[in-house]
DSSP file (Angstrom, degrees, kcal/mol; ACC not computed):
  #  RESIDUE AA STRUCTURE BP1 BP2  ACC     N-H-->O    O-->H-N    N-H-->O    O-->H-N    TCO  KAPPA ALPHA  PHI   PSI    X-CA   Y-CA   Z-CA
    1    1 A X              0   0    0      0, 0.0     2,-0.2     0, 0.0     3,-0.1   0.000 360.0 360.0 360.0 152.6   32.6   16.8   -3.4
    2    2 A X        -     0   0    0      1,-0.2     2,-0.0     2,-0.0     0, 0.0  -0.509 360.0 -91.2 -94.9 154.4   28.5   16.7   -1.9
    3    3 A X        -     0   0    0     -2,-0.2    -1,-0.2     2,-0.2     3,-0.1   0.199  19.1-143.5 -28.0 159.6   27.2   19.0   -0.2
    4    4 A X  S    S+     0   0    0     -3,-0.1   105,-2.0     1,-0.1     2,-0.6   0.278  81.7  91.2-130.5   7.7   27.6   18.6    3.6
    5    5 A X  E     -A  108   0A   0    103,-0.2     2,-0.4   104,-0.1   103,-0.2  -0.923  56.5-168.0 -99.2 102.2   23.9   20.2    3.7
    6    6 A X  E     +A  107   0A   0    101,-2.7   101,-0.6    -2,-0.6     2,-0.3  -0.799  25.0 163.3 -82.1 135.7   20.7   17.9    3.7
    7    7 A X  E     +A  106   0A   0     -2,-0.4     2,-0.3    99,-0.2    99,-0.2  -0.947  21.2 178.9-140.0-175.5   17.5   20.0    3.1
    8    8 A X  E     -A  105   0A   0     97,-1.3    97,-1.6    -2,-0.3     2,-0.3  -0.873  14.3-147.0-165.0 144.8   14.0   19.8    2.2
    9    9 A X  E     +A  104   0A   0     -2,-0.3    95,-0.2    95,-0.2     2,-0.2  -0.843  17.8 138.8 -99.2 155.4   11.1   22.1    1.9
   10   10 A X  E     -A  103   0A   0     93,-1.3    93,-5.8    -2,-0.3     2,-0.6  -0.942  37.8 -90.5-170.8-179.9    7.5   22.9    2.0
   11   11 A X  E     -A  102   0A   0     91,-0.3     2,-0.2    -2,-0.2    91,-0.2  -0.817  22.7-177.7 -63.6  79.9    4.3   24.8    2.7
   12   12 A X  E     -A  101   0A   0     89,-0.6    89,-1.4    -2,-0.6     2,-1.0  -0.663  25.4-134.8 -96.4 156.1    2.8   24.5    5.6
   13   13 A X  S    S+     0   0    0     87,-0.3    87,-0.2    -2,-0.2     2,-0.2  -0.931  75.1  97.7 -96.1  82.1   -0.9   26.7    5.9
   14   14 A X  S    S-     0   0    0     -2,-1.0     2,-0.7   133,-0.0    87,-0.2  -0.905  86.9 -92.5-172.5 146.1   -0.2   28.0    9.2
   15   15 A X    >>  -     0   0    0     -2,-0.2     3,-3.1   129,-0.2     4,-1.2  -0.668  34.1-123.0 -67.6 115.4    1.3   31.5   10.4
   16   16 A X  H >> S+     0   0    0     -2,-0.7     4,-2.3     1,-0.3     3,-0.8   0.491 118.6  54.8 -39.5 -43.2    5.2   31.4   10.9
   17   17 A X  H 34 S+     0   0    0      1,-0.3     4,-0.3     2,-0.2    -1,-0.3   0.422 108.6  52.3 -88.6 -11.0    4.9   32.5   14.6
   18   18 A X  H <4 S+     0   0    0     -3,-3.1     4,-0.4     2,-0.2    -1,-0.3   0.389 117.4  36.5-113.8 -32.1    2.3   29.1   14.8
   19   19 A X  H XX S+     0   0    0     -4,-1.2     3,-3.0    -3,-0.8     4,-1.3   0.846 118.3  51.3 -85.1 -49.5    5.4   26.8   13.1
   20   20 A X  T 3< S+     0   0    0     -4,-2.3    -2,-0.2     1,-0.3     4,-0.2   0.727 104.4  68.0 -62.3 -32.0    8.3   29.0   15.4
   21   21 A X  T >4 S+     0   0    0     -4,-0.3     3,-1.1     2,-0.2    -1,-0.3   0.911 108.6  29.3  12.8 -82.5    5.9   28.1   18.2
   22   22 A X  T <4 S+     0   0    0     -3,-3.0     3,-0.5    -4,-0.4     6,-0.3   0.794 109.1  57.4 -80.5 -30.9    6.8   24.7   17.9
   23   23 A X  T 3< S+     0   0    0     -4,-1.3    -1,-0.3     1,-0.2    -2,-0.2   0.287 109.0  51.0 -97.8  18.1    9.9   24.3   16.9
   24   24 A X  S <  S+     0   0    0     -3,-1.1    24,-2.3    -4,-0.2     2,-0.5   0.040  92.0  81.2-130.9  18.8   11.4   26.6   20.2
   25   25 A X  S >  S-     0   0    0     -3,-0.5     3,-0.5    22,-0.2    22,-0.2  -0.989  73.0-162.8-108.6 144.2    9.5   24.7   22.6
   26   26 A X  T 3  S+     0   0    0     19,-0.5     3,-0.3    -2,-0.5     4,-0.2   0.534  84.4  72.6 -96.5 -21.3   11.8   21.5   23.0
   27   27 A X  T 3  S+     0   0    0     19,-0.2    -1,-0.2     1,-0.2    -4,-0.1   0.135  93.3  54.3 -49.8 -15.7    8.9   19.7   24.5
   28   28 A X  S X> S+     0   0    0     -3,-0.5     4,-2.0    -6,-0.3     3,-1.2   0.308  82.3  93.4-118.0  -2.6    7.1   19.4   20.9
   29   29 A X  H 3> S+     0   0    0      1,-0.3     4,-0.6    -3,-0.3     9,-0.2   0.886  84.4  46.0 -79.7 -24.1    9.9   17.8   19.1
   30   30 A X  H 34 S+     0   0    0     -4,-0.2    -1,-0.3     2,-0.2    -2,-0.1   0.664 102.4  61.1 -91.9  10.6    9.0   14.7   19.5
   31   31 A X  H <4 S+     0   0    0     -3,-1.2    -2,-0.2     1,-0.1    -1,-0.2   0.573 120.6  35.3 -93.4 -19.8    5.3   15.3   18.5
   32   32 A X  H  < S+     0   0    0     -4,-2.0     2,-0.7   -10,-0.1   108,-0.3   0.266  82.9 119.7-122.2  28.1    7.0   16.4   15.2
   33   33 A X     <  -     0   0    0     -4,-0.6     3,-0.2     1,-0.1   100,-0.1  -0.783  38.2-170.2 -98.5 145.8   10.0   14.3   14.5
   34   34 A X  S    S+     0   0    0     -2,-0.7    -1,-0.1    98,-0.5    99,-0.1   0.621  74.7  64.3 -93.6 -21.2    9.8   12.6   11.6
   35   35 A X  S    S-     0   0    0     97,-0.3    -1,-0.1    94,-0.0    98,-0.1   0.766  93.1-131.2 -77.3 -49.0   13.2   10.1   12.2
   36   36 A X  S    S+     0   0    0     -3,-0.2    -2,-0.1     2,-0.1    -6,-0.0   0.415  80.6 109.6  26.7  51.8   11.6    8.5   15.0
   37   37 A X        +     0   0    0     21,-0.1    22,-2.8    23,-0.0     2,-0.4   0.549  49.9  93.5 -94.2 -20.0   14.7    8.9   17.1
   38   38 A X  E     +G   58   0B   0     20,-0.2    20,-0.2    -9,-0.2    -5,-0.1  -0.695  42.8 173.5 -88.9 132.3   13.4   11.6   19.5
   39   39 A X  E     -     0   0B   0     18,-3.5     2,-0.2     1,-0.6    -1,-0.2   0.785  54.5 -69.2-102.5 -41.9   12.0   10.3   22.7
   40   40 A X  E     -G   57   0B   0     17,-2.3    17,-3.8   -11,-0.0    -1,-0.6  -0.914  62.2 -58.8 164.6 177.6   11.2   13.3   24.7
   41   41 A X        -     0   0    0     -2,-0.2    15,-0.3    15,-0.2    14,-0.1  -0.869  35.9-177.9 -92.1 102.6   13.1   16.1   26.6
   42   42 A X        -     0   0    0     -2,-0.5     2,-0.3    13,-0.2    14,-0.1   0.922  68.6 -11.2 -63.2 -52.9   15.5   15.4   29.3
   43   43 A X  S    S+     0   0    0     12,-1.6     2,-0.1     2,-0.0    -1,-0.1  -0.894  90.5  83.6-144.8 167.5   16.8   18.7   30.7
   44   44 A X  S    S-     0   0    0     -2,-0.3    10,-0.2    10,-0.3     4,-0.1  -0.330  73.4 -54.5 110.1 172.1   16.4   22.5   29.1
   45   45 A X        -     0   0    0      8,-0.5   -19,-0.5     1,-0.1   -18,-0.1  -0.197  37.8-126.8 -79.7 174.4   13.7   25.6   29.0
   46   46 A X  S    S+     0   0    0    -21,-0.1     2,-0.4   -20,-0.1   -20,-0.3   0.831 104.3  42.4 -87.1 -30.5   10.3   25.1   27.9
   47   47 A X  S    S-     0   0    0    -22,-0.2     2,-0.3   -21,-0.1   -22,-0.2  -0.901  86.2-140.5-107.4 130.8   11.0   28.3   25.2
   48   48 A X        +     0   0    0    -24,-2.3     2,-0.3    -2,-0.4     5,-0.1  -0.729  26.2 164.9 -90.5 168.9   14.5   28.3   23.3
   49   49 A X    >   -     0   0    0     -2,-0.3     3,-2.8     3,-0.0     2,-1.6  -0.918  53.2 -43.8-156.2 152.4   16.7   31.2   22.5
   50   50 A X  T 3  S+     0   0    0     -2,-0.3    22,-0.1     1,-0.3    24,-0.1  -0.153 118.6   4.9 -39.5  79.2   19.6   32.0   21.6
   51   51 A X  T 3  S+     0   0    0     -2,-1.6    -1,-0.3     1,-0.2    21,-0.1  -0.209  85.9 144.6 119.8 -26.3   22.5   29.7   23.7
   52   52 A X    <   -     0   0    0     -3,-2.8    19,-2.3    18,-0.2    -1,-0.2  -0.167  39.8-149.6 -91.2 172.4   20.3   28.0   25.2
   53   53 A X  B     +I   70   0C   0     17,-0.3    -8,-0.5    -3,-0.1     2,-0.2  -0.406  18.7 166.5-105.1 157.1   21.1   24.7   25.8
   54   54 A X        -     0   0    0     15,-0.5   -10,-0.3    -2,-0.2     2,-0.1  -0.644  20.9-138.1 175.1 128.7   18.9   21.1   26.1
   55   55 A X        -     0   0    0     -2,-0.2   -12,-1.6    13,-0.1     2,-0.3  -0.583  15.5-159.9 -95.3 154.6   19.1   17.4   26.2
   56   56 A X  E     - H   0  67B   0     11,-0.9    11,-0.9   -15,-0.3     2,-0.7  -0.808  21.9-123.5 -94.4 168.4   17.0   14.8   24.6
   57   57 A X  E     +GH  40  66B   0    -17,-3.8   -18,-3.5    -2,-0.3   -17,-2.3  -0.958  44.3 174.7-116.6 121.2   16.2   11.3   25.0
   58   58 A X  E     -GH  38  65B   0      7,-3.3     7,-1.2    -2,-0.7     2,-0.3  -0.630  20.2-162.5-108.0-179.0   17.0    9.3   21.7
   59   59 A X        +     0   0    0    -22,-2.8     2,-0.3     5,-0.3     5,-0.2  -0.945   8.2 173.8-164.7 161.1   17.2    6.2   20.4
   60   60 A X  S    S-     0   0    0     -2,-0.3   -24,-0.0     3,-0.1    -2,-0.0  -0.988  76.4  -5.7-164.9 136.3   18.7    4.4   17.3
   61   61 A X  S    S-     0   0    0     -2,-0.3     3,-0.1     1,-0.2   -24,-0.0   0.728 130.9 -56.0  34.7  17.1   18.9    1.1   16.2
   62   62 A X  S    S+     0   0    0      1,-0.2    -1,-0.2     0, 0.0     2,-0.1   0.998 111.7 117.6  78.6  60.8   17.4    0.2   19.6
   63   63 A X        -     0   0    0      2,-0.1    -1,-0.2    -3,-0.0    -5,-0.1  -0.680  57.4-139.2-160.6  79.0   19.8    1.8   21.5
   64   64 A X        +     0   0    0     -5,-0.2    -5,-0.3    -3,-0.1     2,-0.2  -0.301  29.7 155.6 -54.3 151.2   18.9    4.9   23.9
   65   65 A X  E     -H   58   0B   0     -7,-1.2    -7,-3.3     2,-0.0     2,-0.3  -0.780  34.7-131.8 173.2 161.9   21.0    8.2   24.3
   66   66 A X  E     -H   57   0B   0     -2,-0.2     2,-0.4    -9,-0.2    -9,-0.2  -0.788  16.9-156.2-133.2 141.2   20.7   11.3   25.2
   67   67 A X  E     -H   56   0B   0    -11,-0.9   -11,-0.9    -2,-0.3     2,-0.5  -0.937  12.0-142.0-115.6 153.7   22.2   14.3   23.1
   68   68 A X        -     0   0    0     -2,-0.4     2,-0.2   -13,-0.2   -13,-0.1  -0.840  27.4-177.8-103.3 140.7   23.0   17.5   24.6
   69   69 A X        -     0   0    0     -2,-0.5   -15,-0.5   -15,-0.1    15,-0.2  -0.554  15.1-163.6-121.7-178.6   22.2   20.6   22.1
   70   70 A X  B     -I   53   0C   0    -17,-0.2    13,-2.8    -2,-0.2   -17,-0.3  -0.476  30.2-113.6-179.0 138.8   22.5   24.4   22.2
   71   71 A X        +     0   0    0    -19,-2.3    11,-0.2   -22,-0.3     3,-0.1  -0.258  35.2 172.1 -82.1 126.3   20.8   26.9   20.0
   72   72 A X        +     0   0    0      9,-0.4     2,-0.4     1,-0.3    -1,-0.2   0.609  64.9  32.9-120.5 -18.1   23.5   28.3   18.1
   73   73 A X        +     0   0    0      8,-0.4     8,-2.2   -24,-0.1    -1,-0.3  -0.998  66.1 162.0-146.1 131.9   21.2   30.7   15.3
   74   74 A X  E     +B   80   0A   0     -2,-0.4     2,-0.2     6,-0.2     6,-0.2  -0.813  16.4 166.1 177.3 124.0   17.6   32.6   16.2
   75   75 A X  E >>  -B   79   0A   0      4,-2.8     4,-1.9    -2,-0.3     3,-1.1  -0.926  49.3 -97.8-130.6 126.7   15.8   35.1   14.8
   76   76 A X  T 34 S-     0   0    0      1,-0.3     2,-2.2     2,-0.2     3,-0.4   0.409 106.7  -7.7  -5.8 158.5   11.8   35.4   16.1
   77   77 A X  T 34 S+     0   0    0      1,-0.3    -1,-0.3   -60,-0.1   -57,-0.1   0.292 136.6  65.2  43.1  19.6    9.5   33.9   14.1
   78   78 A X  T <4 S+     0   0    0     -2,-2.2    16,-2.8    -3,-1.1     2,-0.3   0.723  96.5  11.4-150.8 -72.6   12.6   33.3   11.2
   79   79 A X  E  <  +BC  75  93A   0     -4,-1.9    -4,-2.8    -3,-0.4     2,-0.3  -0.973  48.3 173.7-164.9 124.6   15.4   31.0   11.9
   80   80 A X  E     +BC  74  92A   0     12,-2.2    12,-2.7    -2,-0.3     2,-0.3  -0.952  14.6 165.1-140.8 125.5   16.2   28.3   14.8
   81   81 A X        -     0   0    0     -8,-2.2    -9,-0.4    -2,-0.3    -8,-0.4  -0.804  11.7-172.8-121.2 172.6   19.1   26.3   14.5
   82   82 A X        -     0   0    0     -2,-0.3     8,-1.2   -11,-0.2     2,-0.4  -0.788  15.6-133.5-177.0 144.0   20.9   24.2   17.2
   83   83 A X  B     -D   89   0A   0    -13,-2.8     6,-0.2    -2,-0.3   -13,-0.1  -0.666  11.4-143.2-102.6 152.8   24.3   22.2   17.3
   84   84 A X        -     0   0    0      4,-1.2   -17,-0.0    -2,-0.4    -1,-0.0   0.148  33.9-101.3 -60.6 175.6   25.1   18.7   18.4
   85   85 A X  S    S+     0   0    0      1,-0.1   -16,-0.1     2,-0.0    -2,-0.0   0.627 127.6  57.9 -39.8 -41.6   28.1   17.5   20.1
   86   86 A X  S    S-     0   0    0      2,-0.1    -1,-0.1     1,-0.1    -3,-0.0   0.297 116.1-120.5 -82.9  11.1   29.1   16.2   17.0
   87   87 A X  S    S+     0   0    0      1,-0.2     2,-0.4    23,-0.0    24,-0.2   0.725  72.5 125.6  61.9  12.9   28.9   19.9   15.5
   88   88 A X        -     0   0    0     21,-0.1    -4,-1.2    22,-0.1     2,-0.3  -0.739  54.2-139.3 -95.6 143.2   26.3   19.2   12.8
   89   89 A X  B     -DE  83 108A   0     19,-2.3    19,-3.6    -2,-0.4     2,-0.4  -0.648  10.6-143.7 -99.7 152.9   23.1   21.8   13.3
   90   90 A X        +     0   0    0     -8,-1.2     2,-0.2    -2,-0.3    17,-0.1  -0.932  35.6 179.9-116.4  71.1   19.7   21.1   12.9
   91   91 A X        -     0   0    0     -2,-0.4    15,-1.0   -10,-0.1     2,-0.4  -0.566  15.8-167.0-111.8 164.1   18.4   24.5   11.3
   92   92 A X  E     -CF  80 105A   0    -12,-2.7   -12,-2.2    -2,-0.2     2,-0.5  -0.896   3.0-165.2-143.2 124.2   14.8   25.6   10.2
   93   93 A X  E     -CF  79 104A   0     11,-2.0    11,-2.5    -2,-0.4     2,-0.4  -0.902   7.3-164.8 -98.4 111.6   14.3   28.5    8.2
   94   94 A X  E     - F   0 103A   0    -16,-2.8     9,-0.2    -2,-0.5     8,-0.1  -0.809   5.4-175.5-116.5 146.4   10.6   29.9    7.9
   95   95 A X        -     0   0    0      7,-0.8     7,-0.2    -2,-0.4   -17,-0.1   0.069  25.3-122.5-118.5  17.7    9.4   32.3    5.4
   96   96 A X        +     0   0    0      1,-0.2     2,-0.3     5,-0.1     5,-0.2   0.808  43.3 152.9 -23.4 132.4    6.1   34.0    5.1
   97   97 A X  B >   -J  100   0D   0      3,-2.1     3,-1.9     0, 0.0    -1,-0.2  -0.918  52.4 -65.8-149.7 161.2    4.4   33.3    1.7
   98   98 A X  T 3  S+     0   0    0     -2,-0.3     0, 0.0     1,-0.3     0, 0.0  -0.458 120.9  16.6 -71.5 161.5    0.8   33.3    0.8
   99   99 A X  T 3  S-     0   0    0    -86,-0.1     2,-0.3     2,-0.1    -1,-0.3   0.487 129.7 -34.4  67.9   8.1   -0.8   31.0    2.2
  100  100 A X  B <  S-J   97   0D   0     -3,-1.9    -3,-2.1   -87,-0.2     2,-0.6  -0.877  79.0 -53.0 132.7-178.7    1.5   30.0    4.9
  101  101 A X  E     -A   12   0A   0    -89,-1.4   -89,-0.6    -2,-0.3     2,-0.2  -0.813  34.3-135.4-127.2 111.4    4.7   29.7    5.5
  102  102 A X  E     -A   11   0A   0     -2,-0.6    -7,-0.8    -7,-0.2     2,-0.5  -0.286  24.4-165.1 -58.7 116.8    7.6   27.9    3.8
  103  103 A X  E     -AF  10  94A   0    -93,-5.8   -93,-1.3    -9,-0.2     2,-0.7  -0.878   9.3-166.5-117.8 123.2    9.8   26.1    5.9
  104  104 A X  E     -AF   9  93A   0    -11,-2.5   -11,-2.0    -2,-0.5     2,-0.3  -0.965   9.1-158.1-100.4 112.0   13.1   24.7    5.2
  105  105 A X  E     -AF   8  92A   0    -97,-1.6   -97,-1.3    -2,-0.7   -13,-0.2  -0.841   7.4-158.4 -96.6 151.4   15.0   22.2    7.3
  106  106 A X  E     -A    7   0A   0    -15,-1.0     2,-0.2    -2,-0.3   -99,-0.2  -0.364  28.6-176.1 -60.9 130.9   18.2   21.5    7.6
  107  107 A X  E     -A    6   0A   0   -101,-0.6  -101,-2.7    -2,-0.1     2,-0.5  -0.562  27.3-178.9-149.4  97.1   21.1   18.8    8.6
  108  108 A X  E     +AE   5  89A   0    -19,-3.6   -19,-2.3  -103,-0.2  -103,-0.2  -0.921  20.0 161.7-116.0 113.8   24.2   20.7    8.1
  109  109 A X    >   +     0   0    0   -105,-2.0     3,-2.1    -2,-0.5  -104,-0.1  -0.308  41.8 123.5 -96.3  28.1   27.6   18.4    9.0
  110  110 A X  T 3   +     0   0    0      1,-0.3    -1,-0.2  -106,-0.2   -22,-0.1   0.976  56.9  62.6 -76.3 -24.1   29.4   20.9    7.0
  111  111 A X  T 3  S+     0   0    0    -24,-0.2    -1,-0.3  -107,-0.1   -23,-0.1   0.577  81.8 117.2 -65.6  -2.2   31.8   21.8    9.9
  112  112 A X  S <  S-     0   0    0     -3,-2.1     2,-0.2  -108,-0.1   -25,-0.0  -0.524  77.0-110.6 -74.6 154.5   33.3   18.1   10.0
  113  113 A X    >>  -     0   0    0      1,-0.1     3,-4.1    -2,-0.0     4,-0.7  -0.705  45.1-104.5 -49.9 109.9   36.6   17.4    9.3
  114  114 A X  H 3> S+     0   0    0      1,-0.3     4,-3.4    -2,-0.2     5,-0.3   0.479 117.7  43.8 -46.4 -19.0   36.5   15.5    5.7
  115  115 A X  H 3> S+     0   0    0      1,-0.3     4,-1.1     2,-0.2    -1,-0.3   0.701 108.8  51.4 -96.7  -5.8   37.1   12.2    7.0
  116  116 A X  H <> S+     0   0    0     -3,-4.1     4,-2.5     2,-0.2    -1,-0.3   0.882 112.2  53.8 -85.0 -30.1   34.8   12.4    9.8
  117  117 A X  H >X S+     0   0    0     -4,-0.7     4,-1.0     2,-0.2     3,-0.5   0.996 111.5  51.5 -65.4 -68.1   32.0   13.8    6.7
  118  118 A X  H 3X S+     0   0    0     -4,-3.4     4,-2.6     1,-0.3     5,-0.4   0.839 101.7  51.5 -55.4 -35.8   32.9   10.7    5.1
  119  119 A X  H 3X S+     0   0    0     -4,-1.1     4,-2.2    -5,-0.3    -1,-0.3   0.994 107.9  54.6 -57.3 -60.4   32.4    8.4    7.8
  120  120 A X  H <<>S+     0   0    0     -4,-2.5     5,-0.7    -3,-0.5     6,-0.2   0.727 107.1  54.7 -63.2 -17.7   28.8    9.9    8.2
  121  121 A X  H  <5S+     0   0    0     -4,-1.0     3,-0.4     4,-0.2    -1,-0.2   0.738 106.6  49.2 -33.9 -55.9   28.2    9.1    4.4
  122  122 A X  H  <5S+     0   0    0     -4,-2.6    -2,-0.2    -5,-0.4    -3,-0.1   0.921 108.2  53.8 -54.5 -43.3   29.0    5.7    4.8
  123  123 A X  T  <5S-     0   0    0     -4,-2.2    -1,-0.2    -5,-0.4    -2,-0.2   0.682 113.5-113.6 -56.3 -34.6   26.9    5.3    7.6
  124  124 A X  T >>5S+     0   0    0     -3,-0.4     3,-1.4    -4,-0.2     4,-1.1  -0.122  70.0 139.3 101.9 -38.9   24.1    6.5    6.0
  125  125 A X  H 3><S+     0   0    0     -5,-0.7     4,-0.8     1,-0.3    -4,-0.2   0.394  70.7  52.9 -49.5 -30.4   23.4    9.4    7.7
  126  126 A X  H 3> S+     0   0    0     -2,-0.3     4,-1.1    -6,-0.2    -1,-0.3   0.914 117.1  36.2 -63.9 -52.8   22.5   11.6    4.2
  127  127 A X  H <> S+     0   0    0     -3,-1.4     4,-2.4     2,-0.2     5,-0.2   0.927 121.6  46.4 -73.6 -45.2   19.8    9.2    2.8
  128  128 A X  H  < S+     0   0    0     -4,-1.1    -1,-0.2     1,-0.3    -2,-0.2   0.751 120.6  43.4 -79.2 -16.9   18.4    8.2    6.5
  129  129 A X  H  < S+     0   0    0     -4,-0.8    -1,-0.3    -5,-0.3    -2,-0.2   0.686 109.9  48.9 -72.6 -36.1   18.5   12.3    7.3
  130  130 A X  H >X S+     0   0    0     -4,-1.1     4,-1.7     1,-0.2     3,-0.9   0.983 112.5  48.8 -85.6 -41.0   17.0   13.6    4.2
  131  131 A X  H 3X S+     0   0    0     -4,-2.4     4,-0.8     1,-0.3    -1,-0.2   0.465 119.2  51.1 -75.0 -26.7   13.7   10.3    4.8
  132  132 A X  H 34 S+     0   0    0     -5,-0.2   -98,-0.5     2,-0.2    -1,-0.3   0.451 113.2  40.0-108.8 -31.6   14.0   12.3    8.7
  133  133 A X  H X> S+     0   0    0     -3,-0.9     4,-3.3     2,-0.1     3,-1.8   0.954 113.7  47.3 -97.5 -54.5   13.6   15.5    7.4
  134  134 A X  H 3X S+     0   0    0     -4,-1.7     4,-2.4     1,-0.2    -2,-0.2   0.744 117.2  50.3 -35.2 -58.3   10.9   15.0    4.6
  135  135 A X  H 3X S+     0   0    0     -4,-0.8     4,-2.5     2,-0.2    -1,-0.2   0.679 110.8  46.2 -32.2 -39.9    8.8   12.9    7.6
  136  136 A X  H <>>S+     0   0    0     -3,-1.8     4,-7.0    -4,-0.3     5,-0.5   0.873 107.6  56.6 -89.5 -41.0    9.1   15.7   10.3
  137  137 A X  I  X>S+     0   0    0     -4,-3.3     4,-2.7     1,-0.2     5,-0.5   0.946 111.2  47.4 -55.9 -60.2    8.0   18.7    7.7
  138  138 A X  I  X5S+     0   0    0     -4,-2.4     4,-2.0     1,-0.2    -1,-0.2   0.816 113.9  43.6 -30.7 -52.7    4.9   16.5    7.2
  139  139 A X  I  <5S+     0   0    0     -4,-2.5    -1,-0.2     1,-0.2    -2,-0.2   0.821 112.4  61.8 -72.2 -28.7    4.4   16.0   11.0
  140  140 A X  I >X5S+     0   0    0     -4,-7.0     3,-3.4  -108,-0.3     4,-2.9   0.987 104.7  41.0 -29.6 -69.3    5.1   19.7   11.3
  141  141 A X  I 3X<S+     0   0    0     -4,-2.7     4,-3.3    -5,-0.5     5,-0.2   0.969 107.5  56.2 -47.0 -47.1    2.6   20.9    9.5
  142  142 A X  H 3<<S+     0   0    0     -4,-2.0    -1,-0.2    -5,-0.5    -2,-0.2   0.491 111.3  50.1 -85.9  25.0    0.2   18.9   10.6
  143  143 A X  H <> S+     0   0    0     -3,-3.4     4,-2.0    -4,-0.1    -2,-0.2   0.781 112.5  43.3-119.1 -32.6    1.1   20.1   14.0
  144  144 A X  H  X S+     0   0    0     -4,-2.9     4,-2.1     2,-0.2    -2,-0.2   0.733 104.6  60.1 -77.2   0.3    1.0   23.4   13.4
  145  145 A X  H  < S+     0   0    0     -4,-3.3     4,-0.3    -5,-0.4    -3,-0.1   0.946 110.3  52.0 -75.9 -36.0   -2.2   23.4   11.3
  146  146 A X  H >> S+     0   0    0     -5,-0.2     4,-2.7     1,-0.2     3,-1.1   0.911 108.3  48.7 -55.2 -40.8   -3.5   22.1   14.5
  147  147 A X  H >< S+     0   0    0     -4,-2.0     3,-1.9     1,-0.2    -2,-0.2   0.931 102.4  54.0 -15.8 -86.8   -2.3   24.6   16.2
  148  148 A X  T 3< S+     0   0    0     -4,-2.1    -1,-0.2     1,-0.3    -2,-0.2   0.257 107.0  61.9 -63.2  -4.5   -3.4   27.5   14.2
  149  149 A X  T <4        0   0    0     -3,-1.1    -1,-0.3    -4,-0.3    -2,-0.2   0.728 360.0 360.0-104.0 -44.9   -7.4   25.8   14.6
  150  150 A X    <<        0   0    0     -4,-2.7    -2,-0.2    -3,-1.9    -3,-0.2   0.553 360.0 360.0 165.9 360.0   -7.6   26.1   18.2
């Protein structure tokens, strides 16, 4: 059996409070998604926390939708996760390290039912996630490194 966890890491040269910044305003996610499935923010707070809830506007295969979300894991400056409908989380885990802060994202389906896992396999969803995650840490960085200059 796989993993039901996609991740990827890196290093961004920026202060964790300068990535956590970005990734709990819901309003910046499409200035860093890497997938290019996020359109903008439909409904939710400008700051996330813990519960709270917020839609986007996607699109896929040339097909717009909206997902509804809700922040399911947060610790300050640390940890932001948020689950789907479909129950798979979206988590990022930041780390202070010299030099910056190490960031790990996330696309964890591990709560599916196997067959429902399998289905998103088929689909693609692993290969076309990990190519999504690997994309967004680049445009991460290079959104907080703007940041963190002025």
């Amino acid at each position: 059996m796989t993993s039901r966890i996609v991740s990827a890491s890196t290093t961004i040269p920026a202060p964790a409070e300068v990535v956590f910044a970005i990734l709990a305003d819901p309003r910046q996610h499409a200035r860093i998604d890497g997938s290019g499935t996020v359109r903008g923010q439909v409904t939710g707070p400008e700051r996330l926390e813990l519960d709270s809830r917020f839609g986007m506007e996607m699109k896929m295969l040339g097909l717009p939708y909206k997902t509804g979300n809700r922040v399911v894991e947060f610790e300050e400056d640390r940890l932001i996760a948020w689950r789907h409908v479909g129950q798979h989380r979206w988590r990022y885990e930041l780390e202070p390290v010299e030099g910056g802060t190490r960031v790990t994202e996330s696309w964890d389906y591990s709560r599916y039912h196997a067959v429902g896992a399998k289905a998103l396999e088929l689909l693609g969803y692993r290969q076309r996630n990990r190519q999504g995650i690997e994309a967004t840490l680049v445009r991460l960085s290079e959104a907080a490194q703007a940041d963190a200059a002025g």
